[in-house]
C-alpha positions in Angstrom: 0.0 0.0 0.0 1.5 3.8 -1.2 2.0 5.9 1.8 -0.2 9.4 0.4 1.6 11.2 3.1 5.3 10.2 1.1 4.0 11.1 -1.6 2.7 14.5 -1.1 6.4 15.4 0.0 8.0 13.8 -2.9 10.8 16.5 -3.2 12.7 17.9 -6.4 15.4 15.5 -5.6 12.8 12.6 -6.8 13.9 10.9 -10.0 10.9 9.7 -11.6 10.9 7.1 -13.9 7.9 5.2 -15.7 6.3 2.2 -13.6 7.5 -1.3 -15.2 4.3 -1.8 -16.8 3.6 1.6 -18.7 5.5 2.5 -21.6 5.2 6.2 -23.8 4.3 6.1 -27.2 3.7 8.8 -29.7 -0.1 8.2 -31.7 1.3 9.8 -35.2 -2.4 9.4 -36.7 -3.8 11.4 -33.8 -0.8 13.5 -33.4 -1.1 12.9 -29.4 0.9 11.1 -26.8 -0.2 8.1 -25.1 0.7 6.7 -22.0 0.1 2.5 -22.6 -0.7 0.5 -19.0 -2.3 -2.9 -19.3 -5.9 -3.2 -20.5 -5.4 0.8 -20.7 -4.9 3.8 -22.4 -4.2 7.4 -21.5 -4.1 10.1 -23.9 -2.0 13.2 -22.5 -2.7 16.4 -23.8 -0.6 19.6 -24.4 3.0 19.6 -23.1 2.3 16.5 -21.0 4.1 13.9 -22.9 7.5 16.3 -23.0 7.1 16.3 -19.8 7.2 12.3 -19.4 9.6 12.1 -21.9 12.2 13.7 -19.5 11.2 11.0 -16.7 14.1 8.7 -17.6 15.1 8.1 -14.1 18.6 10.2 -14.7 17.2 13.4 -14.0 15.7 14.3 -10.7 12.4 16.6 -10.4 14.4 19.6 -10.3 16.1 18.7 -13.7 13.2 18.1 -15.4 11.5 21.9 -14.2 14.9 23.0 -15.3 15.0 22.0 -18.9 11.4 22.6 -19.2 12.0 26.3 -17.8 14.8 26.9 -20.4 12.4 25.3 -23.1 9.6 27.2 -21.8 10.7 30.5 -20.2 7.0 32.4 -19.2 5.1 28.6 -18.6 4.6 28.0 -14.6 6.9 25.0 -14.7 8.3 25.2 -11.4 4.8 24.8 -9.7 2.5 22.9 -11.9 5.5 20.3 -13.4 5.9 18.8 -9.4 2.0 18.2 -9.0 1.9 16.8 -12.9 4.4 14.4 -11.7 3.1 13.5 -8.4 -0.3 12.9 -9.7 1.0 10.6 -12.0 3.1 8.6 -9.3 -0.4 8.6 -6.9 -1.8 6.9 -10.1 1.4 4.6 -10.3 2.5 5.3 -13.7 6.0 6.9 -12.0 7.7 5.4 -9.5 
């Protein structure tokens, strides 16, 4: 059982990486992102796939806000990239 306490703290020195049984793929038809879990799809919108992309495991949260900042200098990174990522780990599609 996840510990929702932990996990509201996870801290920028967090190196997320995708859970073993979800992979990213890129829908070229669609022109979307998909993250693929079994027996499920999820379709991530806007800048949320560039944002898993970064997820490799190597880079720790503040990493990831970091690049995206550079990429994205006026975009709210630094608050809204840690909740995007700790969402998805309270769904266990990061670990």
């Amino acid at each position: 059982m996840r510990d929702t306490a932990t996990d509201d703290r996870v801290g920028l020195d967090w190196r997320p990486v995708l859970a073993r049984s979800v992979m990213l793929r890129h829908d070229r038809v669609r022109g979307v992102d998909l993250l693929l879990l079994p027996e499920r799809v999820v379709v991530l919108r806007g800048a949320a796939g560039s944002i898993v992309a970064l997820c490799d495991g190597a880079r720790d949260v503040a990493a990831i806000v970091a690049e995206l900042a550079r990429r994205h200098p006026d975009a709210p990174v630094g608050t809204e990239v840690p909740a995007f990522l700790r969402q998805l780990r309270a769904e266990g599609w990061l670990r």
